[in-house]
VEXFI-506740 format. One record per atom (N, C-alpha, C, O, CB): residue number from 1; atom name; residue in three letters; x negated, y, z negated. Coordinates in steps of 0.1 Angstrom, whole numbers. Last residue first. Glycine has a CB too. Layout:
BEGIN
PT/NUM/CA/Ala/X/Y/Z;
...
END
This chain:
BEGIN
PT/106/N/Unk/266/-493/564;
PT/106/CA/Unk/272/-487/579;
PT/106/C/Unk/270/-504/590;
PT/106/O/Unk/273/-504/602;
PT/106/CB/Unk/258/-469/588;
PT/105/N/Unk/259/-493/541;
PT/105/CA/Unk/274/-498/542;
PT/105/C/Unk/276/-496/561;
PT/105/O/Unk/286/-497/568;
PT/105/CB/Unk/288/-484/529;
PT/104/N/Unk/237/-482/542;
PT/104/CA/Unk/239/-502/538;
PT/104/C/Unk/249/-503/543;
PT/104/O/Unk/250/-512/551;
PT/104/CB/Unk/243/-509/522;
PT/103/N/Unk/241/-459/548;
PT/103/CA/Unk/234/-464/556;
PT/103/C/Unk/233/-476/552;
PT/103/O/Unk/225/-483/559;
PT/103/CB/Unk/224/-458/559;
PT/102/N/Unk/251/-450/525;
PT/102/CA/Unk/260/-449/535;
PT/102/C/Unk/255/-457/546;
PT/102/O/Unk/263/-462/554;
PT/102/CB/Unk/263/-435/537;
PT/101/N/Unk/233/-452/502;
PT/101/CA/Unk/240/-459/503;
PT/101/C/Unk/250/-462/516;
PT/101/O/Unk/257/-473/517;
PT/101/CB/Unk/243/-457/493;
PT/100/N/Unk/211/-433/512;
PT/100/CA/Unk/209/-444/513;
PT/100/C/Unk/216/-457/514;
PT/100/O/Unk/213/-468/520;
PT/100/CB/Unk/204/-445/507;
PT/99/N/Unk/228/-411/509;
PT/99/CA/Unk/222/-411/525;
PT/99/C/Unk/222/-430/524;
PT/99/O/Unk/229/-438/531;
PT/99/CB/Unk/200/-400/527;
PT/98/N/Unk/232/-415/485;
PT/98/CA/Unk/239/-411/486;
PT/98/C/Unk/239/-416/505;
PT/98/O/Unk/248/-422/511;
PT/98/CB/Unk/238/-400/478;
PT/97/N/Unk/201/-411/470;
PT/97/CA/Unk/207/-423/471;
PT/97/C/Unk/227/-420/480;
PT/97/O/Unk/234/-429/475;
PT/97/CB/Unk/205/-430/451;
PT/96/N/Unk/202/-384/480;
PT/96/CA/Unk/190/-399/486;
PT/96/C/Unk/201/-411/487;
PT/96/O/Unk/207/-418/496;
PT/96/CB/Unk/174/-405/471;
PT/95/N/Unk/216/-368/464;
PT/95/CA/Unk/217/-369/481;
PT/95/C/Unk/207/-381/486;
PT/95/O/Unk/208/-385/498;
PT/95/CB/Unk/212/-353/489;
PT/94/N/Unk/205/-376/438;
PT/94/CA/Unk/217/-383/439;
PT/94/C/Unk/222/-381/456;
PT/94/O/Unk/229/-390/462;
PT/94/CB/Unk/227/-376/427;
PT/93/N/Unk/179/-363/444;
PT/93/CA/Unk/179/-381/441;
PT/93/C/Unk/193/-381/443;
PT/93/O/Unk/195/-388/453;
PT/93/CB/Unk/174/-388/422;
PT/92/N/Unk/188/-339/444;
PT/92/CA/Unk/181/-341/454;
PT/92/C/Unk/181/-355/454;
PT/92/O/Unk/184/-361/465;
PT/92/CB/Unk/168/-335/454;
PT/91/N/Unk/200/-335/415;
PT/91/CA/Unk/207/-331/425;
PT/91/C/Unk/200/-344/441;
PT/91/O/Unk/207/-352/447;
PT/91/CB/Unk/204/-312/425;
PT/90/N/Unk/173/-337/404;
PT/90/CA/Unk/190/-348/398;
PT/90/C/Unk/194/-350/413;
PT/90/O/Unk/193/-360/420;
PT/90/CB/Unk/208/-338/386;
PT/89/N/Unk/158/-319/409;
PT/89/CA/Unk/159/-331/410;
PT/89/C/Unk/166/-338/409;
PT/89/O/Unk/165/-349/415;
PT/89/CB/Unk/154/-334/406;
PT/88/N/Unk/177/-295/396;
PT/88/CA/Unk/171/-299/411;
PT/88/C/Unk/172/-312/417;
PT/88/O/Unk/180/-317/425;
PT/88/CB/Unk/156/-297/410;
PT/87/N/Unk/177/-303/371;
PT/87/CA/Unk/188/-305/375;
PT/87/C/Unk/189/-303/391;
PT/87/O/Unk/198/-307/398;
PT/87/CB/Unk/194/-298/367;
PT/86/N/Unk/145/-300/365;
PT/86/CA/Unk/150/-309/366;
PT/86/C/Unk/167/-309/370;
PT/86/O/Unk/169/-321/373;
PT/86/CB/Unk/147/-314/356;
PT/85/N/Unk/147/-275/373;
PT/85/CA/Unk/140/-281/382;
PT/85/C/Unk/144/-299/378;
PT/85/O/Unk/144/-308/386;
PT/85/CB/Unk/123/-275/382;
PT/84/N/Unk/162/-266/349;
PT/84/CA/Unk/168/-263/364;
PT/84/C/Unk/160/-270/373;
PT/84/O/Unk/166/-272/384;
PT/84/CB/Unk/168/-247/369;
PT/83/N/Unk/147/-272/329;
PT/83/CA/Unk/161/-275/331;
PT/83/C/Unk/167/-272/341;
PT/83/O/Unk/179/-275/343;
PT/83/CB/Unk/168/-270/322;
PT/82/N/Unk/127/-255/329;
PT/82/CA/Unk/127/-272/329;
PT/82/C/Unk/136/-276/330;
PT/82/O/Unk/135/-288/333;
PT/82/CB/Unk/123/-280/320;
PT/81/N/Unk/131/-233/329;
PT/81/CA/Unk/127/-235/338;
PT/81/C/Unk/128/-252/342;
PT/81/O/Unk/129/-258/353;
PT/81/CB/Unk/114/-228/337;
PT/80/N/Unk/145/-231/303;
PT/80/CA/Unk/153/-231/310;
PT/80/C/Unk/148/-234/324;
PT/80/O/Unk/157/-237/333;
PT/80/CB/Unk/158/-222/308;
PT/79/N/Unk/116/-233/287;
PT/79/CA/Unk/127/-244/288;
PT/79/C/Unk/139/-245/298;
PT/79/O/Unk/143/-255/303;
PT/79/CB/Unk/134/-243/275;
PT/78/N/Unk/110/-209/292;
PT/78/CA/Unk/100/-221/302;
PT/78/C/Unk/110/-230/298;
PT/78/O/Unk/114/-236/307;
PT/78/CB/Unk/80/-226/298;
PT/77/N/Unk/125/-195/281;
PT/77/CA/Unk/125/-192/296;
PT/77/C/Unk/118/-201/303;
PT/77/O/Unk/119/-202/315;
PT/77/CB/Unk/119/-180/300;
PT/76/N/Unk/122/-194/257;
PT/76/CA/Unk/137/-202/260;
PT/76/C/Unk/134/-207/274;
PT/76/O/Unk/137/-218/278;
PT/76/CB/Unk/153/-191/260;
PT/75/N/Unk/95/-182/258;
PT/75/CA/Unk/95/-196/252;
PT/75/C/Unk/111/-203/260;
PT/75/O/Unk/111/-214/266;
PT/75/CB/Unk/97/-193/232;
PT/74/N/Unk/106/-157/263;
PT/74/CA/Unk/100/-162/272;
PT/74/C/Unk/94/-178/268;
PT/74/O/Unk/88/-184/277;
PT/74/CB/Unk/90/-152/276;
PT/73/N/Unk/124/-149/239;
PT/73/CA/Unk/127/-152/251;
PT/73/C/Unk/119/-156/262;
PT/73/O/Unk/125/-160/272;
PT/73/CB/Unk/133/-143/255;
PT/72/N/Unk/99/-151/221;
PT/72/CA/Unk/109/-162/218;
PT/72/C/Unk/122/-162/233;
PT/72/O/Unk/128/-172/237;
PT/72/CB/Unk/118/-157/201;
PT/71/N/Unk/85/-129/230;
PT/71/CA/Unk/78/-141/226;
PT/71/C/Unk/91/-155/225;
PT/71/O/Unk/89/-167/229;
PT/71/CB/Unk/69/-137/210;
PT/70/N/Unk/105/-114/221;
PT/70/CA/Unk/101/-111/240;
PT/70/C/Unk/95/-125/238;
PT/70/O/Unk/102/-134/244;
PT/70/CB/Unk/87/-96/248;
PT/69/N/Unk/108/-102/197;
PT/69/CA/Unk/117/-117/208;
PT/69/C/Unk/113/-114/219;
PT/69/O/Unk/121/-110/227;
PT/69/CB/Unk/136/-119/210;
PT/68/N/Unk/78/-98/190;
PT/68/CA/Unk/83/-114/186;
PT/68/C/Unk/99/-116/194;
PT/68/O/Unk/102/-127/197;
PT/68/CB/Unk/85/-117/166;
PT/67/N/Unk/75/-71/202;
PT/67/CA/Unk/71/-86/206;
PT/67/C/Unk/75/-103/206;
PT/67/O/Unk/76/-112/214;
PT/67/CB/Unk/63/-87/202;
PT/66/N/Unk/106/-58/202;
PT/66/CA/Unk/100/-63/196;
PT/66/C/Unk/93/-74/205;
PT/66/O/Unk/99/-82/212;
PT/66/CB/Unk/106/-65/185;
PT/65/N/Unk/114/-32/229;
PT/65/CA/Unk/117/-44/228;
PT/65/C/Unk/103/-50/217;
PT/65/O/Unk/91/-49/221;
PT/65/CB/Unk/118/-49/244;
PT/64/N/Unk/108/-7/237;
PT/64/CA/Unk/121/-11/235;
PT/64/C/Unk/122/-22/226;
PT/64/O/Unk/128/-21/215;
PT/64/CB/Unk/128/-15/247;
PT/63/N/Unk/87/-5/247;
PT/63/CA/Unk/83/-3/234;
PT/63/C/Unk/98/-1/229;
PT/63/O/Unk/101/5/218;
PT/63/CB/Unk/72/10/232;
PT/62/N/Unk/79/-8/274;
PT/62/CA/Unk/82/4/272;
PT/62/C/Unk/83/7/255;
PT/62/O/Unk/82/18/250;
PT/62/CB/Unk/95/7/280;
PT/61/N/Unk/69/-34/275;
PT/61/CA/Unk/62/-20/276;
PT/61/C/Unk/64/-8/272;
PT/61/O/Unk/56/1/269;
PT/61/CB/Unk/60/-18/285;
PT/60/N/Unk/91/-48/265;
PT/60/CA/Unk/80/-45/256;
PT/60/C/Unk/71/-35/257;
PT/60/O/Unk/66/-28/249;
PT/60/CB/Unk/73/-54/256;
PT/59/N/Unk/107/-36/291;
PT/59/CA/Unk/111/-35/277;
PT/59/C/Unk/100/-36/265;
PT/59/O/Unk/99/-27/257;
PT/59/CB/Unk/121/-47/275;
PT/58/N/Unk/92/-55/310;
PT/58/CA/Unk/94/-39/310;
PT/58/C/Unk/95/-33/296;
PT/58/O/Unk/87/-25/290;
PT/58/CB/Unk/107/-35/319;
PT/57/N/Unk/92/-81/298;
PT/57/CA/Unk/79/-79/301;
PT/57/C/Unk/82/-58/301;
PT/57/O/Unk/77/-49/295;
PT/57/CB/Unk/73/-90/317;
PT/56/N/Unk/122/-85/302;
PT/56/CA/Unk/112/-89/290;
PT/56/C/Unk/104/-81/291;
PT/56/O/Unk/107/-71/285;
PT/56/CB/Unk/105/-103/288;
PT/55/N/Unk/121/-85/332;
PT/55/CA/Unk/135/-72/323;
PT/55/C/Unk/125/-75/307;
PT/55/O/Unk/120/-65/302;
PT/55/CB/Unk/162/-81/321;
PT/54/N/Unk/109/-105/343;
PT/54/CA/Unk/106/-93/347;
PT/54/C/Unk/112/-85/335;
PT/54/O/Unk/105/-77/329;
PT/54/CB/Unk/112/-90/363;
PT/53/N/Unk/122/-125/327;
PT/53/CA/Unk/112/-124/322;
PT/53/C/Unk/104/-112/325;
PT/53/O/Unk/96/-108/317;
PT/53/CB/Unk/106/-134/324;
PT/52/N/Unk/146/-122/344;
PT/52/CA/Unk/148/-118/329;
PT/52/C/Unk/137/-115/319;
PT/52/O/Unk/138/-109/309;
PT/52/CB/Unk/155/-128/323;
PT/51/N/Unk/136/-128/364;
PT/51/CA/Unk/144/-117/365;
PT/51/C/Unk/145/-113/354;
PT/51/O/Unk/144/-101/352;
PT/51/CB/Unk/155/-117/370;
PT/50/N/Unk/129/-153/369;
PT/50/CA/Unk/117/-145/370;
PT/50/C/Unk/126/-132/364;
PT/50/O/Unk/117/-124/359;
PT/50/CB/Unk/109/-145/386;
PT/49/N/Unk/154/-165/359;
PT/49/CA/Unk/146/-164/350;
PT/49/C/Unk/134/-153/355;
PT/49/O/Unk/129/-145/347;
PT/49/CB/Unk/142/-179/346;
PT/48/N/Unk/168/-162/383;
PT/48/CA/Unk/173/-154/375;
PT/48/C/Unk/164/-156/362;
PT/48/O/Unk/166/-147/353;
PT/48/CB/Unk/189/-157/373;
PT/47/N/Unk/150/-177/402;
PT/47/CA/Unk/150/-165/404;
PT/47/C/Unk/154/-156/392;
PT/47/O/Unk/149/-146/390;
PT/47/CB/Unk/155/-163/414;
PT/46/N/Unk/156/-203/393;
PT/46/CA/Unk/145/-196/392;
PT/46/C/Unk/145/-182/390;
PT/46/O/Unk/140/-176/381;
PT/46/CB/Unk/138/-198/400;
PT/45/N/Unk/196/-198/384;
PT/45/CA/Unk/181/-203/390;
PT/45/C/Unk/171/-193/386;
PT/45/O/Unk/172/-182/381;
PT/45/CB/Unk/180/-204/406;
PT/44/N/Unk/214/-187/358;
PT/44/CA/Unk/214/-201/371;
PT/44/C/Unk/202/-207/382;
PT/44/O/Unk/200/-218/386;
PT/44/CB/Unk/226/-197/382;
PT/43/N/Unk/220/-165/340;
PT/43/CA/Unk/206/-178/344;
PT/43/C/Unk/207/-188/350;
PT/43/O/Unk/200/-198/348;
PT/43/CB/Unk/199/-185/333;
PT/42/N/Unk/236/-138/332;
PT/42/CA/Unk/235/-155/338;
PT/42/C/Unk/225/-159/344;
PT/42/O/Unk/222/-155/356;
PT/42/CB/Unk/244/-160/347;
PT/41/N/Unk/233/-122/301;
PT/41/CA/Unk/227/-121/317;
PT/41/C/Unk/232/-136/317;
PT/41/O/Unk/233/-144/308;
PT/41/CB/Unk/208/-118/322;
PT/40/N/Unk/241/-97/279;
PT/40/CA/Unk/241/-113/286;
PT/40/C/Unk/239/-113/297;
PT/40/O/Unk/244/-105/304;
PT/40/CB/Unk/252/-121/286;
PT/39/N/Unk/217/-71/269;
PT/39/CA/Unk/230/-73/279;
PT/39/C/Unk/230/-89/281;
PT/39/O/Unk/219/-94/285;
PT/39/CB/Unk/228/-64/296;
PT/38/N/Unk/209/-73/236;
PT/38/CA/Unk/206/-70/246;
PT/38/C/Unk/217/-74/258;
PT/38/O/Unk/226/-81/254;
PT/38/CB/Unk/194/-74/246;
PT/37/N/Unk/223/-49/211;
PT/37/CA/Unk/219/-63/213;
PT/37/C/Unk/216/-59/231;
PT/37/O/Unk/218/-48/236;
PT/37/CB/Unk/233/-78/208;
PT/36/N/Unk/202/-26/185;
PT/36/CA/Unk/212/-29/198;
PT/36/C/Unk/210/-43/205;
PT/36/O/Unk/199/-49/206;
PT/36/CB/Unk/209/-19/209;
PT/35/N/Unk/189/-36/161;
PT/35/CA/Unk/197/-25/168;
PT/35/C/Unk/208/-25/176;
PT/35/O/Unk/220/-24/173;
PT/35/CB/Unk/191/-20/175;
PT/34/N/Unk/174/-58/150;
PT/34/CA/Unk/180/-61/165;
PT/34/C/Unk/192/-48/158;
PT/34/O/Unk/202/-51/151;
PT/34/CB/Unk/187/-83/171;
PT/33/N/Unk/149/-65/129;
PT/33/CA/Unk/164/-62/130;
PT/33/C/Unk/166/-57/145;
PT/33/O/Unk/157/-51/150;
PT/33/CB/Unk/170/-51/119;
PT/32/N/Unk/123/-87/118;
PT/32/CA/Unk/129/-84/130;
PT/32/C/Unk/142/-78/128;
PT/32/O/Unk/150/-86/124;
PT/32/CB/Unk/129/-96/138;
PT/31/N/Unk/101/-95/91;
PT/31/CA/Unk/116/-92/96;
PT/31/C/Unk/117/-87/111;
PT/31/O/Unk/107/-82/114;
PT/31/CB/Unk/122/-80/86;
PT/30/N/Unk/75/-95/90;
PT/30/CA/Unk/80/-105/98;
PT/30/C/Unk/97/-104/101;
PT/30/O/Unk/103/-110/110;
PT/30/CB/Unk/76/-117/90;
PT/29/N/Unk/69/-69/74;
PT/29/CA/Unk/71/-67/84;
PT/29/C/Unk/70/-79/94;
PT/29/O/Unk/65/-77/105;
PT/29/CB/Unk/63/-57/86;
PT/28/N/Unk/72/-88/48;
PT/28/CA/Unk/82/-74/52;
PT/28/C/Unk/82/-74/64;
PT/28/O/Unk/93/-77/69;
PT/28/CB/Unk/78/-60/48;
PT/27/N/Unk/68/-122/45;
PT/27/CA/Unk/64/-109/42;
PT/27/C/Unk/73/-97/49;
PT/27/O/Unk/81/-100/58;
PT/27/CB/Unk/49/-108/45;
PT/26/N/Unk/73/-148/51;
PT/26/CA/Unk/62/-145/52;
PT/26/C/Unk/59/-127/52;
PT/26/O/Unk/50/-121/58;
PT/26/CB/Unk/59/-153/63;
PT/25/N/Unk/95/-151/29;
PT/25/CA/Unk/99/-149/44;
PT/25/C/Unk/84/-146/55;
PT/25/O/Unk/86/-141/66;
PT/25/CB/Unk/112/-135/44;
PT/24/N/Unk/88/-155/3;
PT/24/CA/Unk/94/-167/9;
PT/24/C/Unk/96/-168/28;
PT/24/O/Unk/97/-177/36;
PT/24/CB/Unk/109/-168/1;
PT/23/N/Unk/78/-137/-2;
PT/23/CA/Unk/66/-140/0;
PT/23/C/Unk/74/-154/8;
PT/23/O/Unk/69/-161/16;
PT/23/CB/Unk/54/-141/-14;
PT/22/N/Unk/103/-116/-1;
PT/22/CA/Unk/90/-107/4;
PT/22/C/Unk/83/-122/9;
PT/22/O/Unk/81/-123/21;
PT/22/CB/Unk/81/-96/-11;
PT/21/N/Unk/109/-129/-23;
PT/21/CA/Unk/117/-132/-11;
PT/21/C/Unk/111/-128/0;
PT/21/O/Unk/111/-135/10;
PT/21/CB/Unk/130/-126/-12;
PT/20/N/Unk/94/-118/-46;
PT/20/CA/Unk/98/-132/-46;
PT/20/C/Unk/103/-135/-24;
PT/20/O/Unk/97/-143/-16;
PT/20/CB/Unk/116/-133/-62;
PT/19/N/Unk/94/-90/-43;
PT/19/CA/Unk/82/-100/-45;
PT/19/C/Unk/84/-111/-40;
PT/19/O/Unk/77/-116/-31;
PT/19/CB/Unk/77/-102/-58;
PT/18/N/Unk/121/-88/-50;
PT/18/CA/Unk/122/-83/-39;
PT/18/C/Unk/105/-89/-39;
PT/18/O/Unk/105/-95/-28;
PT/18/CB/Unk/129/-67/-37;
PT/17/N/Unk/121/-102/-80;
PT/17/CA/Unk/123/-108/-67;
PT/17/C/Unk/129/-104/-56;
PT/17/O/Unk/139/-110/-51;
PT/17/CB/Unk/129/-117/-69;
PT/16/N/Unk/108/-80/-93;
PT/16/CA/Unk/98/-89/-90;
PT/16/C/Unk/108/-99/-78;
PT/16/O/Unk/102/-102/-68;
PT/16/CB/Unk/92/-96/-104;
PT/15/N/Unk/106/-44/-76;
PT/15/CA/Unk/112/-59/-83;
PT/15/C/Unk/106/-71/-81;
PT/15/O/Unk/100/-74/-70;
PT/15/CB/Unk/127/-62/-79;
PT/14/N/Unk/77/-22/-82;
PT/14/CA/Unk/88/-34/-71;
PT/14/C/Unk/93/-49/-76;
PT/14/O/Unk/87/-59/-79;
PT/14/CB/Unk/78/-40/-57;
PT/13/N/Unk/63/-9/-97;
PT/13/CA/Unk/72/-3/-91;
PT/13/C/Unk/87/-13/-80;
PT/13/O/Unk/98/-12/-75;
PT/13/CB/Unk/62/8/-82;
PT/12/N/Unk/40/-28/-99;
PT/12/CA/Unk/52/-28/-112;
PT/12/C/Unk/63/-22/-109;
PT/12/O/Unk/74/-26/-114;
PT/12/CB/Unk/48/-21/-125;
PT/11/N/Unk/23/-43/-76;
PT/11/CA/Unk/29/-31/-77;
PT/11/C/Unk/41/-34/-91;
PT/11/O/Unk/49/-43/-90;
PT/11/CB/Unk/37/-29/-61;
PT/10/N/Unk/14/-63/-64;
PT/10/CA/Unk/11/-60/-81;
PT/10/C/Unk/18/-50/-82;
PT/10/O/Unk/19/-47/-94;
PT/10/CB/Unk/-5/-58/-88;
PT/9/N/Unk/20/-68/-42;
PT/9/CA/Unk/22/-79/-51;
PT/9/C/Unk/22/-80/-64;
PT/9/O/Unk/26/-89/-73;
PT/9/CB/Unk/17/-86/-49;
PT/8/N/Unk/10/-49/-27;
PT/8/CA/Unk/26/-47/-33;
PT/8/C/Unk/31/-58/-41;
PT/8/O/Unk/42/-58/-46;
PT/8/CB/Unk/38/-47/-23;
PT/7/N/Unk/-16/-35/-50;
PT/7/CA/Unk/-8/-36/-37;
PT/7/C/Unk/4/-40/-35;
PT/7/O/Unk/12/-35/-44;
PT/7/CB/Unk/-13/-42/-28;
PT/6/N/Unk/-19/-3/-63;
PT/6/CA/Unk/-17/-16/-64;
PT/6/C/Unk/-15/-24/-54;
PT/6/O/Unk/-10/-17/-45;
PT/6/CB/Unk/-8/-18/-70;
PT/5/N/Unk/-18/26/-61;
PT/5/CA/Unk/-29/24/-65;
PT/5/C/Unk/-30/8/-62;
PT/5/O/Unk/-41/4/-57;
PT/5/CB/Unk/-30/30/-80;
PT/4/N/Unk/-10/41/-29;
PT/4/CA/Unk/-7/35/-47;
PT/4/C/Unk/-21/28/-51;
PT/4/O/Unk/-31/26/-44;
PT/4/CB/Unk/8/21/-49;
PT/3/N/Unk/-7/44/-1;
PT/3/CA/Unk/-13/54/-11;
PT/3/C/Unk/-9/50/-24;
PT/3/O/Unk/-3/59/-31;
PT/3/CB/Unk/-8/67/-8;
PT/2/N/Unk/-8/19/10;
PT/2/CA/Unk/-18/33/13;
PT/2/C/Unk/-20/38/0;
PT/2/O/Unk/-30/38/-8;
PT/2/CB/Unk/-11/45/23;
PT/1/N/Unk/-9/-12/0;
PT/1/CA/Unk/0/0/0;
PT/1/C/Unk/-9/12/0;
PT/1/O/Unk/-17/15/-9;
PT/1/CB/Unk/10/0/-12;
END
């Protein structure tokens, strides 16, 4: 604490279980509060993730946007990447076998 003499763990000025909760949450400035929420977007393909990760990346710059959820939306963002290329694939295997099966039956 700048300007005290203690720091905030010894501080006598600070309840002890605002101390207590302080050390359970790894400390004060791990809080995050969200102001304003951000716009729902739909994420249906690649493109709408490069889009959101583009809109992430501006926002931090501009100092809108806390690191830590830019860090946790671009975490969702490689999951959602995996989830569309695999539902790609689904897609592309079920026209194979689909080709494949019409051409037994022919």
């Amino acid at each position: 604490m700048k300007e005290g003499q203690f720091c905030f763990l010894h501080n006598p000025d600070i309840p002890d279980e605002e101390k207590r909760l302080v050390q359970a949450r790894g400390g004060k400035g791990n809080v995050v509060k969200i102001e304003e929420g951000l716009p729902e977007i739909k994420i249906n393909t690649a493109d709408d993730v490069v889009s959101l990760l583009e809109d992430t990346a501006n926002r931090v710059r501009s100092g809108e946007l806390d690191i830590r959820i830019a860090n946790t939306l671009a975490y969702i963002a490689g999951h959602l990447l995996k989830a569309l290329e695999i539902a790609d694939i689904k897609k592309k295997v079920e026209s194979v076998e689909r080709i494949i099966l019409e051409r037994k039956t022919k």
